[in-house]
PDB file as gemmi writes it, atoms N, CA and C in Angstrom:
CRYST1    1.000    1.000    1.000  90.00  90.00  90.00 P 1                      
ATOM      1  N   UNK A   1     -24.835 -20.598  17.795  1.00  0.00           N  
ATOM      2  CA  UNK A   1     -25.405 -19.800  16.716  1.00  0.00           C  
ATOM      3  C   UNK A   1     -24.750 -18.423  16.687  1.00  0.00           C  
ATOM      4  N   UNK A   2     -24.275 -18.280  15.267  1.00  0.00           N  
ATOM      5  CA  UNK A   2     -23.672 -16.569  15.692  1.00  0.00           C  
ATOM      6  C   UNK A   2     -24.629 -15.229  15.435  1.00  0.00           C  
ATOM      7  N   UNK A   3     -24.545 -14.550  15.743  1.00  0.00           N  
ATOM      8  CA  UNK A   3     -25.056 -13.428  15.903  1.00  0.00           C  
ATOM      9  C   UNK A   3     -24.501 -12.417  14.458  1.00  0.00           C  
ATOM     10  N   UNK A   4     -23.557 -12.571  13.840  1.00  0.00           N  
ATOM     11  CA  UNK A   4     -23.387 -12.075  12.863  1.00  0.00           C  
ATOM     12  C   UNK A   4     -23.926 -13.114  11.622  1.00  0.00           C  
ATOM     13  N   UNK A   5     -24.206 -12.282  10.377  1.00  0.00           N  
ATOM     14  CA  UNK A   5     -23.987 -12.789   9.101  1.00  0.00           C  
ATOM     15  C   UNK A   5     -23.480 -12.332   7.827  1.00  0.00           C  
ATOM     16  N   UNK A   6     -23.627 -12.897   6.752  1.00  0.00           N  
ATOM     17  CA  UNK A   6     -22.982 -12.431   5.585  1.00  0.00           C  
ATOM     18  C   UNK A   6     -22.442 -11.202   5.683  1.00  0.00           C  
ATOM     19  N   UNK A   7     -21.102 -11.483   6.528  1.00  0.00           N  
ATOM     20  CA  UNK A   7     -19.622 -10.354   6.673  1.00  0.00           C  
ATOM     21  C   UNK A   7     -19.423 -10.150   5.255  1.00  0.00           C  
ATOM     22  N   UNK A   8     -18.938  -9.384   4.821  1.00  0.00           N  
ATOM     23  CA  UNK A   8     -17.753  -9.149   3.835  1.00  0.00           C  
ATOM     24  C   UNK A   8     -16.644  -8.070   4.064  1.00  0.00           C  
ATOM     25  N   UNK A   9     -15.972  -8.126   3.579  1.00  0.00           N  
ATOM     26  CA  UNK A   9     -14.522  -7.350   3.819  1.00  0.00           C  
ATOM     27  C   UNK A   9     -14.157  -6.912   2.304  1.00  0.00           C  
ATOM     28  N   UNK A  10     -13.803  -5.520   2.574  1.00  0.00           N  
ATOM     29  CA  UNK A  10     -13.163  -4.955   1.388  1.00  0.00           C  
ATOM     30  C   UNK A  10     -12.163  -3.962   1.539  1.00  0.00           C  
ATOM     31  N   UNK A  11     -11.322  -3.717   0.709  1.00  0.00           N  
ATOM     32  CA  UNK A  11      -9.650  -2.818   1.123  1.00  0.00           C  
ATOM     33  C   UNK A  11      -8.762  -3.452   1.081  1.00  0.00           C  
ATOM     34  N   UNK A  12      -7.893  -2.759   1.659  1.00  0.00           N  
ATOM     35  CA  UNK A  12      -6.608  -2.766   1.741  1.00  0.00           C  
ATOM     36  C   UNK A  12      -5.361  -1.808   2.461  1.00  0.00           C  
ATOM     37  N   UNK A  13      -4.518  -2.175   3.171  1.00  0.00           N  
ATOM     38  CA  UNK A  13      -3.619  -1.272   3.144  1.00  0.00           C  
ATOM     39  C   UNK A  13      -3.629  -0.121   4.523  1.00  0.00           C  
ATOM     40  N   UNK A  14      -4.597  -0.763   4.894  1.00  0.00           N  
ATOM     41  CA  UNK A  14      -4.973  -0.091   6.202  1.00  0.00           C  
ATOM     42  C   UNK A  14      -6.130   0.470   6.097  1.00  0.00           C  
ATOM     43  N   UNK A  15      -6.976   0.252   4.981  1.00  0.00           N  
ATOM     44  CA  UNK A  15      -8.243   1.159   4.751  1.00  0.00           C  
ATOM     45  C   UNK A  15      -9.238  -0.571   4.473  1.00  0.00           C  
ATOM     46  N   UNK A  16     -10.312  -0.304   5.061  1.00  0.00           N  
ATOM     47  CA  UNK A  16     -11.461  -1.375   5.248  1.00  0.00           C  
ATOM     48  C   UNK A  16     -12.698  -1.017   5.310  1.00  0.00           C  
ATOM     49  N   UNK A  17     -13.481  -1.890   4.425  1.00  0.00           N  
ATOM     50  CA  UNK A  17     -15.005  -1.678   4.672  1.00  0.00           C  
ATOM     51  C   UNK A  17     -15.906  -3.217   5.181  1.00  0.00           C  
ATOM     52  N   UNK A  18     -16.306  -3.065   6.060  1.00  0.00           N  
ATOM     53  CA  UNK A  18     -17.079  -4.244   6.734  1.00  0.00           C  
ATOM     54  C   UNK A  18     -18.144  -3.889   6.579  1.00  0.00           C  
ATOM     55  N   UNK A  19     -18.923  -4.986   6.126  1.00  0.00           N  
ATOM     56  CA  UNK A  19     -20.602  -5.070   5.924  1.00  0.00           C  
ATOM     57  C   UNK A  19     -21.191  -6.466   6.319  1.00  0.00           C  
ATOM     58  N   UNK A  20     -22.500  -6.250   6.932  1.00  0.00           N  
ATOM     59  CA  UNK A  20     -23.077  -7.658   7.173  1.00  0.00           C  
ATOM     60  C   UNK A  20     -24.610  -7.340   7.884  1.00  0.00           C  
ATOM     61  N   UNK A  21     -24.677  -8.145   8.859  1.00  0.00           N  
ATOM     62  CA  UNK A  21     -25.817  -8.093   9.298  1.00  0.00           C  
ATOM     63  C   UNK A  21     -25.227  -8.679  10.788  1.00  0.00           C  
ATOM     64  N   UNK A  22     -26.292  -7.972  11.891  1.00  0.00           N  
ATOM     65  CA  UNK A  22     -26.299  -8.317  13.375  1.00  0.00           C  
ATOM     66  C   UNK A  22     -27.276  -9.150  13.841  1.00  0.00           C  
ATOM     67  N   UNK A  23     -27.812  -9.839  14.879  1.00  0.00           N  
ATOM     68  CA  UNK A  23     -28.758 -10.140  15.286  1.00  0.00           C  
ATOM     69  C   UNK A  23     -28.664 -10.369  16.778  1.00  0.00           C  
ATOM     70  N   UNK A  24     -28.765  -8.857  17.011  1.00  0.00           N  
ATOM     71  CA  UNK A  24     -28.580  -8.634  18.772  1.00  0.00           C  
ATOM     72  C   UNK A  24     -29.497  -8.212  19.652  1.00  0.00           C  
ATOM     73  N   UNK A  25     -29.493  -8.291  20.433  1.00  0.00           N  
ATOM     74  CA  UNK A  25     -30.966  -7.240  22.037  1.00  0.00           C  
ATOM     75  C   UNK A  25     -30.669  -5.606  21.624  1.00  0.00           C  
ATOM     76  N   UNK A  26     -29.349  -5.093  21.771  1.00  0.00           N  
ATOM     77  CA  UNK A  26     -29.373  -3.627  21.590  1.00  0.00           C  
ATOM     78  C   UNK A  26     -29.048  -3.530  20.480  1.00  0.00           C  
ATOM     79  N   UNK A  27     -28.725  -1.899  19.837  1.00  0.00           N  
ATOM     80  CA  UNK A  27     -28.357  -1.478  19.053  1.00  0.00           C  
ATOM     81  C   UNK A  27     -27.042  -1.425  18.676  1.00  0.00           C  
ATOM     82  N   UNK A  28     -26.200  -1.993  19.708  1.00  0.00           N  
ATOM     83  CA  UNK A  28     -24.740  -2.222  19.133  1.00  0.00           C  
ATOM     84  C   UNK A  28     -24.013  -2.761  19.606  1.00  0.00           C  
ATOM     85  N   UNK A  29     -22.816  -3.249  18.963  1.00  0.00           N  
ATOM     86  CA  UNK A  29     -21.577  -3.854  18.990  1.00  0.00           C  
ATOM     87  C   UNK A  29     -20.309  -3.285  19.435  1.00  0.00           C  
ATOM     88  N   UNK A  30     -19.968  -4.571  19.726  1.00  0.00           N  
ATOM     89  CA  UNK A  30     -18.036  -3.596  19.536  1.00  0.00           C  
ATOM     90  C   UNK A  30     -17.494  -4.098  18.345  1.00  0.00           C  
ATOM     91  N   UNK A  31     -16.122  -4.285  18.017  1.00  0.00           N  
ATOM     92  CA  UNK A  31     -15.310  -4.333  17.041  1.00  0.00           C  
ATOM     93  C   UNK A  31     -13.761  -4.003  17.608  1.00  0.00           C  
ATOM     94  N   UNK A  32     -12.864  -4.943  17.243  1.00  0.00           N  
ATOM     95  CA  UNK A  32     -11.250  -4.767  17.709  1.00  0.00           C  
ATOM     96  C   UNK A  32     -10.830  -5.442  16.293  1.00  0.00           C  
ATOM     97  N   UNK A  33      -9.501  -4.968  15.929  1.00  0.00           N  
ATOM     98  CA  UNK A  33      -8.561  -5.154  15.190  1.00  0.00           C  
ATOM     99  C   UNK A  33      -7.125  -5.350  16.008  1.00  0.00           C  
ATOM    100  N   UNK A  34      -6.686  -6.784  15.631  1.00  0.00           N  
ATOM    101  CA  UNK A  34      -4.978  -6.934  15.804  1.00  0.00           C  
ATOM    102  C   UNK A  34      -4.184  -7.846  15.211  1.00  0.00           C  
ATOM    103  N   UNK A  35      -2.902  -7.723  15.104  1.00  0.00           N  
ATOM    104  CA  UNK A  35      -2.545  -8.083  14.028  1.00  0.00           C  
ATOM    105  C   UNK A  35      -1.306  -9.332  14.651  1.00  0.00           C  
ATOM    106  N   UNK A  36      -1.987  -9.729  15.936  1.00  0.00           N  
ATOM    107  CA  UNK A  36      -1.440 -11.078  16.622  1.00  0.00           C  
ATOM    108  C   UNK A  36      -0.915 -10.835  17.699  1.00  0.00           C  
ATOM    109  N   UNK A  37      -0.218  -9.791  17.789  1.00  0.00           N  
ATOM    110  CA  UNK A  37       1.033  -9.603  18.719  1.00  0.00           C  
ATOM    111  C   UNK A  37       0.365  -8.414  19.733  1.00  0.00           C  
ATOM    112  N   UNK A  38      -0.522  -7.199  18.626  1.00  0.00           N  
ATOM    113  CA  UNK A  38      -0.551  -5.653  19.124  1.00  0.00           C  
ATOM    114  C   UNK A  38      -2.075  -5.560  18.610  1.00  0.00           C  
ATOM    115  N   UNK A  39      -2.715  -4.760  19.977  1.00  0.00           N  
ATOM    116  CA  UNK A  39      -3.516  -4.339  19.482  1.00  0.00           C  
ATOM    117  C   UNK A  39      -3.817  -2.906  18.659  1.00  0.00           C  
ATOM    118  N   UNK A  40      -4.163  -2.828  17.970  1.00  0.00           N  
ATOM    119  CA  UNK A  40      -4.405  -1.703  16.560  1.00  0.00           C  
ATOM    120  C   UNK A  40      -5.903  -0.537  16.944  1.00  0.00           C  
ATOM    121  N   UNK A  41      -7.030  -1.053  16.713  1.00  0.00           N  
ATOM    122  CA  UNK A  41      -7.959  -0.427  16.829  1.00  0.00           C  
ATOM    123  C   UNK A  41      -9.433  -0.805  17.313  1.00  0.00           C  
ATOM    124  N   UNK A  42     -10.404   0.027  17.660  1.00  0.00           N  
ATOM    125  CA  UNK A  42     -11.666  -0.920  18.429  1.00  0.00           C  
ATOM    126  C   UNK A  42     -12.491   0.351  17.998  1.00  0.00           C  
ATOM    127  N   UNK A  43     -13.843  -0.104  18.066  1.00  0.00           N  
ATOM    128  CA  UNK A  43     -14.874   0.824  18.342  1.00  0.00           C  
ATOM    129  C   UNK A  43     -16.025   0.134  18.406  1.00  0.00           C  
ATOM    130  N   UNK A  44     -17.073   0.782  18.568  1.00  0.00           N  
ATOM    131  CA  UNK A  44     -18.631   0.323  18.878  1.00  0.00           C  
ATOM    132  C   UNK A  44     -19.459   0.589  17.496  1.00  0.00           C  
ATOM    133  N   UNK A  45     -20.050   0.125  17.079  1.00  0.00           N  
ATOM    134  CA  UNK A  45     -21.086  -0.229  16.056  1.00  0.00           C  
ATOM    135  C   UNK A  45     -22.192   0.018  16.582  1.00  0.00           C  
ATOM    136  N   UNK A  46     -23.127   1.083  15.875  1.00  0.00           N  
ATOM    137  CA  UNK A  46     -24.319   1.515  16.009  1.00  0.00           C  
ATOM    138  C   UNK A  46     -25.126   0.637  14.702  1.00  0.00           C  
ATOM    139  N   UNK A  47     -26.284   0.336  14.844  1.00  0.00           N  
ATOM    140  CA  UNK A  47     -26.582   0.098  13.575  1.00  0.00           C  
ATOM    141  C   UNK A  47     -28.291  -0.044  13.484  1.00  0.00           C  
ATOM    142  N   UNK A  48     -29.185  -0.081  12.423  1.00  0.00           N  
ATOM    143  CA  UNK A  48     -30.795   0.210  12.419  1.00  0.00           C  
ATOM    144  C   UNK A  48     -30.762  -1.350  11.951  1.00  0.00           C  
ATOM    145  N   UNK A  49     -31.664  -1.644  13.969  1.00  0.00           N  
ATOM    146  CA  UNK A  49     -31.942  -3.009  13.696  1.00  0.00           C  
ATOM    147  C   UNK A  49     -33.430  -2.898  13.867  1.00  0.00           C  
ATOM    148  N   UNK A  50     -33.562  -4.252  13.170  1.00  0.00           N  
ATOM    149  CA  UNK A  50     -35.079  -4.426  13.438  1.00  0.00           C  
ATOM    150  C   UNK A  50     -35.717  -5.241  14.043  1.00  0.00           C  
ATOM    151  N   UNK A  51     -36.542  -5.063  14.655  1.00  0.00           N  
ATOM    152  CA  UNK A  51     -37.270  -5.662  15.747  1.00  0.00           C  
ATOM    153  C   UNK A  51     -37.218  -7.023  15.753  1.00  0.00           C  
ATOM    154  N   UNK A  52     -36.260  -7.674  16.332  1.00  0.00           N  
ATOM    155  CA  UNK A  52     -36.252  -9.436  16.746  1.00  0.00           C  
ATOM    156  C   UNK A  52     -35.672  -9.878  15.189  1.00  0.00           C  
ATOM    157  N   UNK A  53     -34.613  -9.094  14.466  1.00  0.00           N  
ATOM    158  CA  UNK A  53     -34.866  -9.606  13.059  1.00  0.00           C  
ATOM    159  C   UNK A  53     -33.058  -9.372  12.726  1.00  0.00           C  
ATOM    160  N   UNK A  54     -32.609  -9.089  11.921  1.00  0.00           N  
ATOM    161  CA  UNK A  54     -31.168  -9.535  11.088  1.00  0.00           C  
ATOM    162  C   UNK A  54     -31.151  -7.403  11.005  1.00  0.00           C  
ATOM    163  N   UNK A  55     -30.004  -6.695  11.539  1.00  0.00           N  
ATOM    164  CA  UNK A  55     -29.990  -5.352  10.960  1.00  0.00           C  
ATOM    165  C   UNK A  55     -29.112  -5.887  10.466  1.00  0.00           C  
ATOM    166  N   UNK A  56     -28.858  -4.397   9.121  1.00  0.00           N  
ATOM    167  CA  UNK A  56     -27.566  -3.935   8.419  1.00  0.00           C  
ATOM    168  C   UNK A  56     -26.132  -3.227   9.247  1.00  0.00           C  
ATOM    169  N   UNK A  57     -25.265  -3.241   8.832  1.00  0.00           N  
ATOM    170  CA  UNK A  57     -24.126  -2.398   9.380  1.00  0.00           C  
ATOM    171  C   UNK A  57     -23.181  -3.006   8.771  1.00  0.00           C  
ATOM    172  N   UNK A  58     -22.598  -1.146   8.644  1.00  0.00           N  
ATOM    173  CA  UNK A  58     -21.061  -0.702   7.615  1.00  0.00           C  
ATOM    174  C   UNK A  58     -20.395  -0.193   8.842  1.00  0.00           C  
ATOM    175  N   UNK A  59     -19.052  -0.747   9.227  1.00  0.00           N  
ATOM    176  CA  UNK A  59     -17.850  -0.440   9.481  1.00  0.00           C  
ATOM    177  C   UNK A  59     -16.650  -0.238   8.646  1.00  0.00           C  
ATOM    178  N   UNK A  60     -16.518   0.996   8.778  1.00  0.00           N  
ATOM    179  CA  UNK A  60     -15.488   2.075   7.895  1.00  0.00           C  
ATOM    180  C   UNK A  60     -14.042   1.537   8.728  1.00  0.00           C  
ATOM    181  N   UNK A  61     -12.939   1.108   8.757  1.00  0.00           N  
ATOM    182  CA  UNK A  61     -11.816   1.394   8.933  1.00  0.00           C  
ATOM    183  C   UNK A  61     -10.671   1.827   8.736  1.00  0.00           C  
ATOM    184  N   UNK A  62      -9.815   2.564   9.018  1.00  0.00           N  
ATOM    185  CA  UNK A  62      -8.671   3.187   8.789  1.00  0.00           C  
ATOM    186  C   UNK A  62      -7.772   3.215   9.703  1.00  0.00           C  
ATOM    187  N   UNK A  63      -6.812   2.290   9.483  1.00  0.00           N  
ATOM    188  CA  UNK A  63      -5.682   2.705  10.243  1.00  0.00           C  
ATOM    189  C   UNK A  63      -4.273   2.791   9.481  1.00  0.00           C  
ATOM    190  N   UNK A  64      -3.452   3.943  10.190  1.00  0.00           N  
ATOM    191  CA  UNK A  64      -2.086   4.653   9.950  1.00  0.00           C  
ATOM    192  C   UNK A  64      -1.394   3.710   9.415  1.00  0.00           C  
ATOM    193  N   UNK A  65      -0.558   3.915   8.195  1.00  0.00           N  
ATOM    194  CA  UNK A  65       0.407   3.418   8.240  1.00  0.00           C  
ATOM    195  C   UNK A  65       1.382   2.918   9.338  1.00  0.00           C  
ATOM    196  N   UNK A  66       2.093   4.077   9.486  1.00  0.00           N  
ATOM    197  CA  UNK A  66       3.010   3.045  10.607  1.00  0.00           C  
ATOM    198  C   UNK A  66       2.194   2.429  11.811  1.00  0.00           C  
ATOM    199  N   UNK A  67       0.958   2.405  11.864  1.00  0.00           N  
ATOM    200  CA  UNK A  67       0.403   1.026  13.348  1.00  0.00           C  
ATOM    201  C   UNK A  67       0.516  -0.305  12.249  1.00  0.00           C  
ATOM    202  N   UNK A  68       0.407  -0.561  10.772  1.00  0.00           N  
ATOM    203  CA  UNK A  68       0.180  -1.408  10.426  1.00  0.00           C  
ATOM    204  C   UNK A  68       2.135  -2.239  10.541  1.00  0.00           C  
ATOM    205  N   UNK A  69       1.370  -3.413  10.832  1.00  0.00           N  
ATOM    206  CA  UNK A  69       2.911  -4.440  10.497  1.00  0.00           C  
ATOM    207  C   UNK A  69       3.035  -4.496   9.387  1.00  0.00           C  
ATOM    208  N   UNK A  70       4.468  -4.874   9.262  1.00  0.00           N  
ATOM    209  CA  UNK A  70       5.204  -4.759   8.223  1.00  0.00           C  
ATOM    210  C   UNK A  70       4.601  -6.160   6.731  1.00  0.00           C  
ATOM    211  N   UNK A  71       4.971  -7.316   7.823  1.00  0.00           N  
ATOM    212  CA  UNK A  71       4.474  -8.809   7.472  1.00  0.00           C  
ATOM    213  C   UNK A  71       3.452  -9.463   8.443  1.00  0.00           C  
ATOM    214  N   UNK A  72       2.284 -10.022   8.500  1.00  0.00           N  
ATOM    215  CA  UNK A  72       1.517 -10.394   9.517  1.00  0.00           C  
ATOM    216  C   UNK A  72      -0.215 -10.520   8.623  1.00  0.00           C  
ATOM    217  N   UNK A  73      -1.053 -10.836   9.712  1.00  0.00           N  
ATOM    218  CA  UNK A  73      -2.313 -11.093   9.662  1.00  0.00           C  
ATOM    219  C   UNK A  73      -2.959 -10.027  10.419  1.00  0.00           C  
ATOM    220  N   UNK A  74      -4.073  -9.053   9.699  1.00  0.00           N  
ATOM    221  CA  UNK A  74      -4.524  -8.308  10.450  1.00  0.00           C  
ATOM    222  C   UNK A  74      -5.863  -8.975  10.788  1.00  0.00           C  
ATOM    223  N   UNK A  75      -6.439  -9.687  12.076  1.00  0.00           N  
ATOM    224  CA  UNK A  75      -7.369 -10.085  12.340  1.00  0.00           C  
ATOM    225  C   UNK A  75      -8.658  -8.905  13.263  1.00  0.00           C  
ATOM    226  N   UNK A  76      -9.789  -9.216  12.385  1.00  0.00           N  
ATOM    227  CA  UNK A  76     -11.098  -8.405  13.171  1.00  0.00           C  
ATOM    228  C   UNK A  76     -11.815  -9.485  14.117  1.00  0.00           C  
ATOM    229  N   UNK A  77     -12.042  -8.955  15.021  1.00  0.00           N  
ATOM    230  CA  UNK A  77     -13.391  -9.399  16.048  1.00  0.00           C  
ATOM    231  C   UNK A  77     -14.245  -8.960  16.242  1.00  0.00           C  
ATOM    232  N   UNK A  78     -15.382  -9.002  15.996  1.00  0.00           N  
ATOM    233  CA  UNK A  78     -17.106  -8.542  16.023  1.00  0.00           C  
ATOM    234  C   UNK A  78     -17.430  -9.412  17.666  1.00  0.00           C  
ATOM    235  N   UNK A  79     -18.037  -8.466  18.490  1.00  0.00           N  
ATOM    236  CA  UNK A  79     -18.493  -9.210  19.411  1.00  0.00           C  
ATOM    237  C   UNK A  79     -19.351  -8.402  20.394  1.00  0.00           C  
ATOM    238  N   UNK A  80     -20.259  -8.799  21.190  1.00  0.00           N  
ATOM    239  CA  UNK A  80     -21.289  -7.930  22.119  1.00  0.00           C  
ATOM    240  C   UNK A  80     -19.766  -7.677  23.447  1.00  0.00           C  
ATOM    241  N   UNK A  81     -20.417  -6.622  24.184  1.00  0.00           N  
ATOM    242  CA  UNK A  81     -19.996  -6.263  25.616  1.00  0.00           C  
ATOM    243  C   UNK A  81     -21.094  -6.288  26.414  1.00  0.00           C  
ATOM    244  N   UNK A  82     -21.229  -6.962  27.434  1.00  0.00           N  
ATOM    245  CA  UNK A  82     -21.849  -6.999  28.476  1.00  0.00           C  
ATOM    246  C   UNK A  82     -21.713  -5.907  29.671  1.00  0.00           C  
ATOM    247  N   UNK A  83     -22.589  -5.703  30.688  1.00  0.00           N  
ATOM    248  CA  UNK A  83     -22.495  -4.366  31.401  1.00  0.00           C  
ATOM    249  C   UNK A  83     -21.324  -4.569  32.278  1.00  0.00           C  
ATOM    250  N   UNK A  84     -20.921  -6.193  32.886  1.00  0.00           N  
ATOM    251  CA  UNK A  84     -19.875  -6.184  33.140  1.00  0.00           C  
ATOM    252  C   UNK A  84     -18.597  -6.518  32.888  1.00  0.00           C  
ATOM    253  N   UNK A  85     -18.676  -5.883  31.476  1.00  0.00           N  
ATOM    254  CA  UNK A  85     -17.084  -5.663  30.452  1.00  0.00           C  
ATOM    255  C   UNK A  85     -16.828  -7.475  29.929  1.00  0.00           C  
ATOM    256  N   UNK A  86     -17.725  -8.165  30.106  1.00  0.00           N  
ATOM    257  CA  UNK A  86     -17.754  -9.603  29.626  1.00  0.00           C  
ATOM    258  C   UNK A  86     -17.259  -9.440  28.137  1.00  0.00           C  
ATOM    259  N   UNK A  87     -16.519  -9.457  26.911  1.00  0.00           N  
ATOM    260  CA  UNK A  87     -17.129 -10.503  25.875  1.00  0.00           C  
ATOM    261  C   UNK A  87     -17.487 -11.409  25.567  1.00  0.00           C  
ATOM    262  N   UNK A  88     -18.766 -11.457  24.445  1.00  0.00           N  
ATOM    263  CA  UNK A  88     -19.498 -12.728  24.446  1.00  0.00           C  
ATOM    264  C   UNK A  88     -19.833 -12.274  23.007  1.00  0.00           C  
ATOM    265  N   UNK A  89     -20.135 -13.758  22.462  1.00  0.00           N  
ATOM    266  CA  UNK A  89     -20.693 -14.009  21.179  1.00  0.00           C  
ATOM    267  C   UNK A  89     -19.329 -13.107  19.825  1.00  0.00           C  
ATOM    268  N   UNK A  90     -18.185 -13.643  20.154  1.00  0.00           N  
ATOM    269  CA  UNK A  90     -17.049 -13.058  19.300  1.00  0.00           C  
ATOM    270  C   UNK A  90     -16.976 -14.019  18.465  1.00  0.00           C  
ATOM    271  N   UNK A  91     -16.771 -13.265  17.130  1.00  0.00           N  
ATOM    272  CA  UNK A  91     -16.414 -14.073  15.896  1.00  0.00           C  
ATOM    273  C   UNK A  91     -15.162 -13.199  15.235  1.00  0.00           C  
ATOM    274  N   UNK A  92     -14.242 -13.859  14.833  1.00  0.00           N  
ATOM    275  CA  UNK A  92     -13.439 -13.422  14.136  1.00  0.00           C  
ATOM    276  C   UNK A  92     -13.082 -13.295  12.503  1.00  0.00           C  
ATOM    277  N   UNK A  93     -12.716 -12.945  12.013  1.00  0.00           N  
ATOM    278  CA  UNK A  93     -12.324 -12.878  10.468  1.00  0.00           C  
ATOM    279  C   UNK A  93     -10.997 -12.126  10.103  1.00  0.00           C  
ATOM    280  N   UNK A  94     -10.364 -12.641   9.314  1.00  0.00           N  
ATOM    281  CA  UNK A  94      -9.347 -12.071   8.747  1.00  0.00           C  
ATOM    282  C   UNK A  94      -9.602 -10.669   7.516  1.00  0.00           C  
ATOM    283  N   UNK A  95      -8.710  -9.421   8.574  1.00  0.00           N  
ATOM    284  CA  UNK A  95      -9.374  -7.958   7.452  1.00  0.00           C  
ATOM    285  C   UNK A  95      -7.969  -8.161   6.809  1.00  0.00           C  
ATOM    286  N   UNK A  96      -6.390  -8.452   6.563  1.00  0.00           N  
ATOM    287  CA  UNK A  96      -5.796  -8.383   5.726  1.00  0.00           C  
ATOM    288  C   UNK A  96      -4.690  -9.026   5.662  1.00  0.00           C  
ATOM    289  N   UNK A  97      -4.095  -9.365   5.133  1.00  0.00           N  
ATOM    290  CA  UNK A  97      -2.968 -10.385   4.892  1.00  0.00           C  
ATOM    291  C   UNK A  97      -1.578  -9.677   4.446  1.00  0.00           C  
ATOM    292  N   UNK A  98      -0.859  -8.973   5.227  1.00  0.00           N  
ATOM    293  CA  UNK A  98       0.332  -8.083   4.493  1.00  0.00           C  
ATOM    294  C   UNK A  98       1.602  -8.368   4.214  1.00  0.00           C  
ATOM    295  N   UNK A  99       2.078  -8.145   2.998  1.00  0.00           N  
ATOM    296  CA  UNK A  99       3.068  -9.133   2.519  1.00  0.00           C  
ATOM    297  C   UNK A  99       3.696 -10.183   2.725  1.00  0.00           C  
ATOM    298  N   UNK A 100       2.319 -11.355   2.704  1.00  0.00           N  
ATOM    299  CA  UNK A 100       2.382 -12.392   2.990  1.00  0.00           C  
ATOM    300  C   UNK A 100       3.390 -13.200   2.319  1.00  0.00           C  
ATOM    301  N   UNK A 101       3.538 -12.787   0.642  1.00  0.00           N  
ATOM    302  CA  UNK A 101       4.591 -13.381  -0.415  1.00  0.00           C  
ATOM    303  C   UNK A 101       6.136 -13.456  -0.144  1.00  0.00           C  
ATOM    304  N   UNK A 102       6.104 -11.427   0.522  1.00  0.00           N  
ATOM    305  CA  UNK A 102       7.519 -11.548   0.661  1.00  0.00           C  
ATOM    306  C   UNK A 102       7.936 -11.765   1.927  1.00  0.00           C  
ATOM    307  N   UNK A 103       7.297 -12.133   2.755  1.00  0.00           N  
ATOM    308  CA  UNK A 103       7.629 -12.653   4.385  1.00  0.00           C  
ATOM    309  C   UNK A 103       8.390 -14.307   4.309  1.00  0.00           C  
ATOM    310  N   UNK A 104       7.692 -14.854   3.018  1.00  0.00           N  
ATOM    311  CA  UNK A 104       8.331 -16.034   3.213  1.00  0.00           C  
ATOM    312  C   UNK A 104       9.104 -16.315   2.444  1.00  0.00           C  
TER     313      UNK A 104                                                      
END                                                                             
């Protein structure tokens, strides 16, 4: 059973907005971005959950031009950290697809 739901993804270009819902014990998450090869970016997700129930949460992203590849898949991972640096309960999704046309 996952712990996330109705993700959506919006942007482009190195700029992203993630929205959905959690259904975790604490108040937050992590989050990593990479684009197969390199890792790009991470952070922790705070978000107002409710008691034994589905919270909301917006993840803002931005990353630099030059970290982004040229041609590639920029893939996100949503997932808990455990106290001893475990991940668990990771789901992935694709945040962007970059010149996928002219790569091939």
């Amino acid at each position: 059973m996952s712990i996330f739901q109705n993700v959506t993804i919006s942007g482009e270009k190195g700029n992203y907005e993630v929205k959905g819902e959690a259904k975790i014990e604490t108040d937050a998450f992590q989050y990593s971005v990479e684009d197969g090869e390199n890792f790009i970016d991470s952070g922790n997700v705070s978000f107002d959950k409710k008691e034994g129930d589905w919270g909301d949460f917006q993840i803002e992203i931005n990353i630099p031009k030059d970290m982004l590849p040229v041609f590639g898949v920029l893939s996100l991972t949503l997932y808990e950290m455990k106290e001893d640096g475990e991940m668990v309960n990771e789901e992935g999704f694709t945040l962007d697809k970059l010149n996928e046309e002219e790569g091939m």
